[in-house]
C-alpha positions in Angstrom: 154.2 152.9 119.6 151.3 151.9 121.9 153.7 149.2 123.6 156.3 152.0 124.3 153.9 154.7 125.7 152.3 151.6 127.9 156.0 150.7 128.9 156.9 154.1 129.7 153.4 154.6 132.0 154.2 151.4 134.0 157.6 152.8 134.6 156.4 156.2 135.7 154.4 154.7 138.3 156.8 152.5 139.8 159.4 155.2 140.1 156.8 157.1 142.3 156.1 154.4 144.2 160.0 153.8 144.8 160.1 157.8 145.7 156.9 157.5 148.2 159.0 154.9 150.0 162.3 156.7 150.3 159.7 159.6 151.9 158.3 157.2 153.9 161.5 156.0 155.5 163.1 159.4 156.0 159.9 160.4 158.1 159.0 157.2 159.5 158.7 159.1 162.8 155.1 158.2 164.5 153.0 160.1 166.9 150.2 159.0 169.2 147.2 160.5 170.7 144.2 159.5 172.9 140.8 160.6 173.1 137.3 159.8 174.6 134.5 158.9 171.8 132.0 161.7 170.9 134.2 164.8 171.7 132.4 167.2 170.2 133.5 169.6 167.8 137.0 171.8 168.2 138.4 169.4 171.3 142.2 168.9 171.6 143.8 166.4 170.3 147.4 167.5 170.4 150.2 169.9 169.1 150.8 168.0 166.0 153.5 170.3 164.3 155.2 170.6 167.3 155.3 166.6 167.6 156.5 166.3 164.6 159.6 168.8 164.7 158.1 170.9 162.2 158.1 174.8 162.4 154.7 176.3 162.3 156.0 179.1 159.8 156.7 176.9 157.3 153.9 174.5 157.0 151.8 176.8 154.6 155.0 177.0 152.6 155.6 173.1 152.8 152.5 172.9 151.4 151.5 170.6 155.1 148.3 168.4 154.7 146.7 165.3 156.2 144.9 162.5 155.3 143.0 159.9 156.8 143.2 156.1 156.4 139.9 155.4 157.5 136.4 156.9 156.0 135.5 159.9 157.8 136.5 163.6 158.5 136.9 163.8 162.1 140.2 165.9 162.6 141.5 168.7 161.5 144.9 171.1 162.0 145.3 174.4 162.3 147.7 175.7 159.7 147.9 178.6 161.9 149.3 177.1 165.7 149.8 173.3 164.3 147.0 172.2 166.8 145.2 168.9 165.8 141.3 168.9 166.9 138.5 167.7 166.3 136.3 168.0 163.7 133.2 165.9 164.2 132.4 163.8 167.2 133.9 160.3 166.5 131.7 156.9 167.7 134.0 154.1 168.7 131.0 151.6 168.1 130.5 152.8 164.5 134.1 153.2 163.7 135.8 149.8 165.7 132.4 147.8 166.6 133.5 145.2 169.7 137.1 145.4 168.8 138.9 146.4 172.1 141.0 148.5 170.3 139.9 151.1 168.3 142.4 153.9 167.0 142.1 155.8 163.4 145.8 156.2 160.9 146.6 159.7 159.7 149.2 160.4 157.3 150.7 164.0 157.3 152.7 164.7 154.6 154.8 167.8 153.8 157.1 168.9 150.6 160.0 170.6 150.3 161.5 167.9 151.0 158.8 165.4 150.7 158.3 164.0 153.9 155.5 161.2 155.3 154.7 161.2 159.2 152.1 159.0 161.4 149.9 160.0 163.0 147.4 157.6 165.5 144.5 158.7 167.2 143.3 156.0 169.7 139.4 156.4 170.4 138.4 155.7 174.0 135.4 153.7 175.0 132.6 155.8 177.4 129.5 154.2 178.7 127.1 156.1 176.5 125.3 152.7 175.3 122.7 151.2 177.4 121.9 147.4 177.7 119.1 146.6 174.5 117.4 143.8 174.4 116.5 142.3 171.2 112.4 142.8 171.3 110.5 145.1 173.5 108.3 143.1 174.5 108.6 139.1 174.9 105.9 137.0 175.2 105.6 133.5 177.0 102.9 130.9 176.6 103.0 128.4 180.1 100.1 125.8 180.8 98.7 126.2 183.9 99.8 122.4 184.7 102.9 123.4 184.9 104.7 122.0 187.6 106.4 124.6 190.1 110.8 124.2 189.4 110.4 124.5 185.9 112.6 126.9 183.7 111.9 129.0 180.7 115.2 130.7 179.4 115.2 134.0 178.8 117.3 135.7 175.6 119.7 138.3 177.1 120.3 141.9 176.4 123.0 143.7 174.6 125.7 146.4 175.3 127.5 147.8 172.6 130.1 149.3 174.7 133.4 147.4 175.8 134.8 146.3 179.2 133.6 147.3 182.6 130.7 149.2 180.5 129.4 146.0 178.8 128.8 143.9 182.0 125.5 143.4 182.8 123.0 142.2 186.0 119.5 141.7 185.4 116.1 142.2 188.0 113.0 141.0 187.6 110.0 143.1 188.7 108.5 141.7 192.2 105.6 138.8 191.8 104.7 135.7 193.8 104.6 132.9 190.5 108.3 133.7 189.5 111.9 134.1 189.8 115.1 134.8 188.1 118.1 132.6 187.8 121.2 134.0 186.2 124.2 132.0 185.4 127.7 132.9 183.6 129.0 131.3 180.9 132.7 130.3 179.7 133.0 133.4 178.1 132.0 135.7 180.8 129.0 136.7 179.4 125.6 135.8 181.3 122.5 133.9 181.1 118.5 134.4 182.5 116.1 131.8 183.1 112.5 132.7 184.0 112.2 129.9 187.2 108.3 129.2 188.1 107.9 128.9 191.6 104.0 128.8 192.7 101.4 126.5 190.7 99.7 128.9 187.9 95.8 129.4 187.7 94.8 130.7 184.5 91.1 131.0 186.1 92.3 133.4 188.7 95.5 135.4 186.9 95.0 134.4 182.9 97.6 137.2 182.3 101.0 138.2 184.1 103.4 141.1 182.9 106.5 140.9 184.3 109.7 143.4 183.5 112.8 142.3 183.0 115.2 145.1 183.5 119.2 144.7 182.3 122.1 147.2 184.1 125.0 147.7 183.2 128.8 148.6 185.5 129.5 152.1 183.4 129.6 155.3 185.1 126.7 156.3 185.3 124.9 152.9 184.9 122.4 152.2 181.8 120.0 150.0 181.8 117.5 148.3 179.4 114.5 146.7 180.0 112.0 144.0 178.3 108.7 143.6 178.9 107.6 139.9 179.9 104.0 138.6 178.9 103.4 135.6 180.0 100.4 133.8 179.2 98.9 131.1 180.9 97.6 128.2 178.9 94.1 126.6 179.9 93.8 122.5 181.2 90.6 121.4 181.5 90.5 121.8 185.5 86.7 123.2 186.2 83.6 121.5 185.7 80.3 123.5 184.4 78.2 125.3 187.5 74.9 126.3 187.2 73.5 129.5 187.5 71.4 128.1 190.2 71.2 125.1 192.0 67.0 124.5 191.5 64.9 125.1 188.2 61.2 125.5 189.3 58.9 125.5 186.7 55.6 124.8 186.5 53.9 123.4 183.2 50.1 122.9 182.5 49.4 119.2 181.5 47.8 120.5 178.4 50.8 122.1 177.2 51.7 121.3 173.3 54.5 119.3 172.2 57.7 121.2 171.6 57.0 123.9 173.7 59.9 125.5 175.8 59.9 124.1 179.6 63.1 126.1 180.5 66.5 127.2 179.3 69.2 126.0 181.5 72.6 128.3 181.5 75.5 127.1 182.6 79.4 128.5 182.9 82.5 126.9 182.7 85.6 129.3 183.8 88.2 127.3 181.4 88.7 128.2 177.8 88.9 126.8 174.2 87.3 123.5 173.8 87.5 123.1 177.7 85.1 125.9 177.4 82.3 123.6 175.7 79.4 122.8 177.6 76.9 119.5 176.1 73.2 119.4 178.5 72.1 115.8 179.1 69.7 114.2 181.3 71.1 112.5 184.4 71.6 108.4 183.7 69.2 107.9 187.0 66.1 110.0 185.4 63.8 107.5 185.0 62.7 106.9 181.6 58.7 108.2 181.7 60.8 111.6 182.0 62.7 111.0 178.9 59.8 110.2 177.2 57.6 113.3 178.0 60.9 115.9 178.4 64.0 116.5 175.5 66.7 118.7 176.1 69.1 120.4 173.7 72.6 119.0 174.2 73.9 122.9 173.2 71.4 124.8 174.1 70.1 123.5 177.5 66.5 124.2 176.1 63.9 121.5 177.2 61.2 121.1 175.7 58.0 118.8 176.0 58.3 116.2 174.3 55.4 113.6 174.8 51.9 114.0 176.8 51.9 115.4 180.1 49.2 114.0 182.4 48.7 115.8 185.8 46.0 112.9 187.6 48.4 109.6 189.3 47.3 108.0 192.1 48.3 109.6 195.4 49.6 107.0 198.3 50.6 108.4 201.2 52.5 112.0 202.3 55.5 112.3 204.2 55.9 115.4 206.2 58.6 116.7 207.8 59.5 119.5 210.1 62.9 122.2 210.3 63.1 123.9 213.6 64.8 126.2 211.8 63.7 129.4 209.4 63.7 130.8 206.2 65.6 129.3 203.3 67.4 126.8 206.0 63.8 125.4 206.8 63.1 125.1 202.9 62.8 120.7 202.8 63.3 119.0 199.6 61.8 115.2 199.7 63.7 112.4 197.3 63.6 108.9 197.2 66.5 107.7 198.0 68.0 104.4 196.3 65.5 105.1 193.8 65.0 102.4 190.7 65.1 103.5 187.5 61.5 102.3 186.6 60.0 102.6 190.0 56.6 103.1 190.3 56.1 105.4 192.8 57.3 108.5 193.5 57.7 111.5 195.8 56.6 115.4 195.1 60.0 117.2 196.0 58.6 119.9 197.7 55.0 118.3 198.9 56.1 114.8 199.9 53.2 113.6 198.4 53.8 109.3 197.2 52.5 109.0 194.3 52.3 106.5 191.4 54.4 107.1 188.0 53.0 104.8 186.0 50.2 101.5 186.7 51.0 98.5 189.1 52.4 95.0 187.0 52.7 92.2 188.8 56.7 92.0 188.2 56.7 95.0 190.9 56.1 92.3 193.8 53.3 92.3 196.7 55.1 95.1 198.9 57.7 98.0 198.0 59.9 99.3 200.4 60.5 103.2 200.0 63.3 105.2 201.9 62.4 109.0 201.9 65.3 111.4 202.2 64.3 114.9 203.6 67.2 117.8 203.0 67.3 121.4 203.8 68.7 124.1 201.9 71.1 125.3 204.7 75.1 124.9 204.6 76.2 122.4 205.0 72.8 120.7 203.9 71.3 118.4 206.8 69.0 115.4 206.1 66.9 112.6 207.9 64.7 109.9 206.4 61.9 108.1 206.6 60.9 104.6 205.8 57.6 103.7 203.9 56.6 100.3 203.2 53.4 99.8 200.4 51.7 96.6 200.2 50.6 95.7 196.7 46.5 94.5 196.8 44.0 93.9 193.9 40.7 95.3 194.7 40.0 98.7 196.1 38.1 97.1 198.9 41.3 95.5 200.1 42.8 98.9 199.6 39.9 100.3 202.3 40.0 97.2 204.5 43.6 97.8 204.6 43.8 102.0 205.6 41.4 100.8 208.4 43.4 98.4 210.1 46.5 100.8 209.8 44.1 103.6 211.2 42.9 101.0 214.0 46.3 100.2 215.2 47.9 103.9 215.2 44.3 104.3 217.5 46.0 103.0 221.0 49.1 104.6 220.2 47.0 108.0 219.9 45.1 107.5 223.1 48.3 106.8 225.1 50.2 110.0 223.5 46.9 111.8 224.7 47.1 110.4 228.5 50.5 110.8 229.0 50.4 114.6 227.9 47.7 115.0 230.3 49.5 113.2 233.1 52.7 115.1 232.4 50.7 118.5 232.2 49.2 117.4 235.7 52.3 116.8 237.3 54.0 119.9 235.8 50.9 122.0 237.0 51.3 120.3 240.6 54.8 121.2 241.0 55.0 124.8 239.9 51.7 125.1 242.3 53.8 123.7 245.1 56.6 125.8 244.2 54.5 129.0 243.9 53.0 128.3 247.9 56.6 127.6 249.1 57.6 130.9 247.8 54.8 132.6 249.0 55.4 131.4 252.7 59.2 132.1 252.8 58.7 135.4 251.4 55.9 136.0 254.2 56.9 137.9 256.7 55.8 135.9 260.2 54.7 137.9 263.6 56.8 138.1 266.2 54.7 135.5 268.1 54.2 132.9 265.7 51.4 131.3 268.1 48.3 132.7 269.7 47.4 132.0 273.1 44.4 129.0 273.2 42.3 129.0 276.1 44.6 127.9 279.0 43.9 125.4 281.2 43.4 126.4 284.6 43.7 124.3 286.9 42.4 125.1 290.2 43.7 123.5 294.0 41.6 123.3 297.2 42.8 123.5 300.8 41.5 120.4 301.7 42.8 118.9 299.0 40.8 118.5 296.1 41.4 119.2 292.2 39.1 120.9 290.3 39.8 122.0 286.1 37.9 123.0 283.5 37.1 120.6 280.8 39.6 121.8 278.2 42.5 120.8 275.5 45.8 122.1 276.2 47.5 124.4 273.6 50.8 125.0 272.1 53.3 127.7 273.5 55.1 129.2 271.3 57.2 132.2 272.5 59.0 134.6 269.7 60.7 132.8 267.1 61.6 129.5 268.7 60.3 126.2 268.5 56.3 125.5 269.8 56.3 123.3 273.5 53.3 121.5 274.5 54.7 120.2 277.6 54.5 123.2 279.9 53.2 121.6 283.3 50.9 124.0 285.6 51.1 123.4 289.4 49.6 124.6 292.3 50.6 125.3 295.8 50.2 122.5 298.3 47.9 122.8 301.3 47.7 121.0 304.1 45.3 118.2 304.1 43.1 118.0 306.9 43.5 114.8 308.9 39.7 113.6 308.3 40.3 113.4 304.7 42.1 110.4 304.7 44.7 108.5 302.7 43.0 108.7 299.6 42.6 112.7 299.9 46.7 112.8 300.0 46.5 111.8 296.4 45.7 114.5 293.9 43.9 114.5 291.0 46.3 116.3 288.3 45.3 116.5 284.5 48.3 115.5 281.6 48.8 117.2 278.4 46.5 115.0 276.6 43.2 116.1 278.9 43.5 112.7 281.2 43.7 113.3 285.1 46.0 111.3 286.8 47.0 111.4 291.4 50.1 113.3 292.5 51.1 112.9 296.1 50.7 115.6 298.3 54.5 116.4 298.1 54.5 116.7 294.8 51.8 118.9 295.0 54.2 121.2 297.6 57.1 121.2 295.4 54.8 122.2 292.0 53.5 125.2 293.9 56.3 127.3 292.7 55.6 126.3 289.6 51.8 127.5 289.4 53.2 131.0 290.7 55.7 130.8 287.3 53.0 129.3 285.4 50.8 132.4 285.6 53.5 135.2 285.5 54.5 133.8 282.2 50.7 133.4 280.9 51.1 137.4 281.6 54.0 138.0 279.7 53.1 136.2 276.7 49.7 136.8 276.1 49.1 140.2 277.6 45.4 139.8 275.9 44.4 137.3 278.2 44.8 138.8 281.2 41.3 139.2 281.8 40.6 135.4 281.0 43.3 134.6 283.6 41.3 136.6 286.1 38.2 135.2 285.5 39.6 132.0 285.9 41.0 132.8 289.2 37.6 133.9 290.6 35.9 130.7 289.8 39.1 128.4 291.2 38.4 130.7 294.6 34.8 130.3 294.4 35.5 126.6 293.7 37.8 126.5 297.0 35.2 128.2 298.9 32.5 125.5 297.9 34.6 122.9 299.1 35.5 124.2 302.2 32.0 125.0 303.0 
């Protein structure tokens, strides 16, 4: 009995199935539709009773329903015009993914006869999905030794829309350190490499954020974007500074052992281990320093470490002198070339030469010491100074030895001392001279630059004779010219009387220079003119004199009248 009712089942079913597929062919009649994704609710699909050829009166009758292939309600009819619309917004992306076609089956089915129709919906794709890319923010670790030309690719963004919609161009946000480089691939889609072009400095930027932003071609575009943090990675490429250039401390000589000298801070700009700072001494500090001085290798505490003793022999002092002022006069003295284990030494700030430790005869009978003297200006200028010491036993030979030194500098000093006084002479010589040259052009001279001296008058007889006074003659000068002394006086001839001879037709006539010396009688006639001019111009140029002249005249008449009594 169970194997017949199990037959009989089996048989049921596939007699419905053989019905559904006589149905089938009799309404194999299909109808399509388009329509964009996320209509919203109660948009117009199409007149589906109409398409169909069925009469909108008779589908309640016909008992008319649909039914979808696919999961989802999303259309509907209405019983009462045939109309499909739609019933919820439909998303292409959700329904079809990055198929590029995406359409949802219905099946309407009607009895009376029992009939099967077709229905496809085709979903269109809209832009409503912007570019995503797969982290918000993307970080990038690059050493700063990174050499400029090298790439870093970039993972691209994603669009979930189809065609046109899903084609993307990226843009990356303005800086100086890097660039974008975006290539296609075989399969149309596109790839970004972050390019470096500029040498990186993690001292100066440690930290760029760049934004990497992806567009799309819909309409209206989307676009995504990424943040880009790019960390630079430290190399060891700055050595430890100081906070300042010079410790000065000063320590007591009775200061205990261990006690704290100073703490020395220094920075380093790089990071990590690179950051790490060990404090040494110096491999040329001497090692009577080491002994009395530790430092700590992490700290940069130093401490006293052994005896300090303040007394060592003082040799010499080497000063020297900046023209300069304020901190780029400020001299440091070193000993330059200096051995390890010298003995002597020089005070940094005093030049005082000093001894570091007592004499052995393995130092040799002389040292030889070259003194460098720096400012504190920039850049730093320097000079130096040699210094030779001569090793002695006994401080006698020490004395004996200044002495001579002082003994010898002794001539140098005198001659220094003369020739500053010579040179102060001269100088003092010149500027007088200069001082009286000014003073005389700057002077303003008379209009007569000479006085009149007491003229020479020389007075003529009628018989002949010559008689003058006993006096020099004198300059003429007349306004601004030049000074004469050879004005000649003359004096009307006169007849000589016959009795006077041939020695009275010679007349006695003084020169310039006071001597007398015989004219002839006719050059006594043609110098008379002369005398006339000689005392008009006496008048004119020394108007004073006049009454000089006059006296003068009287005695040459009382003269003539002697002679010819």
């Amino acid at each position: 009995m169970a194997l017949l009712r199990r037959d009989s089942l089996v048989t049921g079913q596939l007699l419905r199935l053989v019905l559904l597929h006589t149905a089938w062919e009799v309404g194999s009649g299909q109808v399509r539709y388009s329509l964009p994704e996320e209509s919203k609710h109660g948009t117009f699909v199409g007149r589906l009773a109409q398409d169909l050829g069925l009469e909108v009166s008779e589908l309640v009758s016909r008992m008319f329903r649909m039914v979808s292939k696919g999961r989802g309600d999303y259309f509907e009819v209405n019983l009462q015009s045939g109309v499909l619309f739609v019933n919820s917004p439909v998303d292409r992306e959700e329904v079809c993914g990055q198929s590029p076609l995406c359409a949802i089956d219905l099946e309407v089915i009607v009895d009376k006869p029992v009939r099967i129709f077709h229905v496809e919906v085709e979903i269109q794709d809209i832009n409503d999905n912007a570019p995503v890319f797969p982290v918000n923010e993307l970080n990038l670790f690059i050493s700063e030794s990174t050499l400029p030309g090298s790439r870093f690719p970039l993972e691209g963004a994603f669009d979930a829309d189809i065609g046109t919609n899903s084609l993307l161009t990226y843009k990356l946000s303005s800086n100086e350190f890097f660039t974008l480089d975006v290539q296609k691939k075989n399969d149309k889609s596109k790839s970004a490499d972050l390019v470096l072009r500029k040498a990186l400095d993690r001292e100066e930027i440690p930290l760029h954020n760049l934004l990497l932003t992806a567009t799309d071609r819909g309409k209206p575009e989307l676009t995504g974007t990424v943040q880009l943090v790019i960390t630079v990675l430290d190399v060891n490429d700055n050595a430890p500074v100081f906070g300042q250039s010079v410790y000065e401390v000063s320590v007591t000589e009775n200061t205990t052992v261990g006690e704290l000298v100073v703490k020395l801070n220094a920075t380093d700009l790089d990071e990590g281990i690179n950051k790490d700072i060990a404090y040494s001494f110096n491999i040329l500090i001497g090692p009577e320093v080491k002994d009395m001085f530790s430092i700590d290798s992490h700290t940069g505490e130093i401490r006293i470490k052994g005896e300090l003793d303040f007394e060592g022999h003082v040799v010499g002092k080497v000063r020297a002198v900046d023209a300069d002022s304020g901190y780029n006069a400020w001299l440091r003295y070193e000993v330059q070339e200096a051995r390890a284990a010298g003995p002597f030494r020089v005070g940094v700030y005093s030049g005082e030469i000093s001894t570091t430790r007592a004499l052995e005869e393995s130092d040799g009978p002389s040292q030889r010491l070259v003194i460098l003297v720096k400012d504190h200006g920039e850049p730093a200028l320097s000079a130096t100074a040699t210094v030779s010491l001569s090793l002695v036993e006994s401080p006698q030979a020490v004395k004996w030895d200044s002495r001579r030194r002082v003994g010898s500098e002794r001539p140098l000093v005198d001659m220094n001392v003369s020739l500053v006084i010579a040179i102060c002479s001269v100088s003092g010589l010149f500027v007088l001279v200069i001082v009286v040259y000014v003073g005389l052009r700057c002077h303003p001279g008379p209009e007569v630059m000479c006085g009149p001296g007491k003229a020479t008058v020389v007075c003529s007889s009628e018989v002949g004779s010559w008689s003058y006074s006993q006096r020099q003659s004198r300059n003429l000068c007349v306004g601004e010219g030049t000074a004469k002394n050879d004005l000649m006086v003359f004096s009307p001839n006169f007849t000589n009387s016959a009795d006077n001879g041939e020695e009275k037709q010679q007349e006695l006539t003084p020169n310039s220079s006071g001597q007398v010396f015989r004219r002839s009688a006719a050059q006594t006639e043609r110098d008379s003119l002369g005398s006339i001019l000689e005392k008009e111009k006496k008048q004119l140029l020394f108007p004073g004199s006049k009454s000089h002249v006059q006296e003068e005249e009287k005695h040459c008449m009382a003269l003539n009248s002697d002679n010819a009594q």
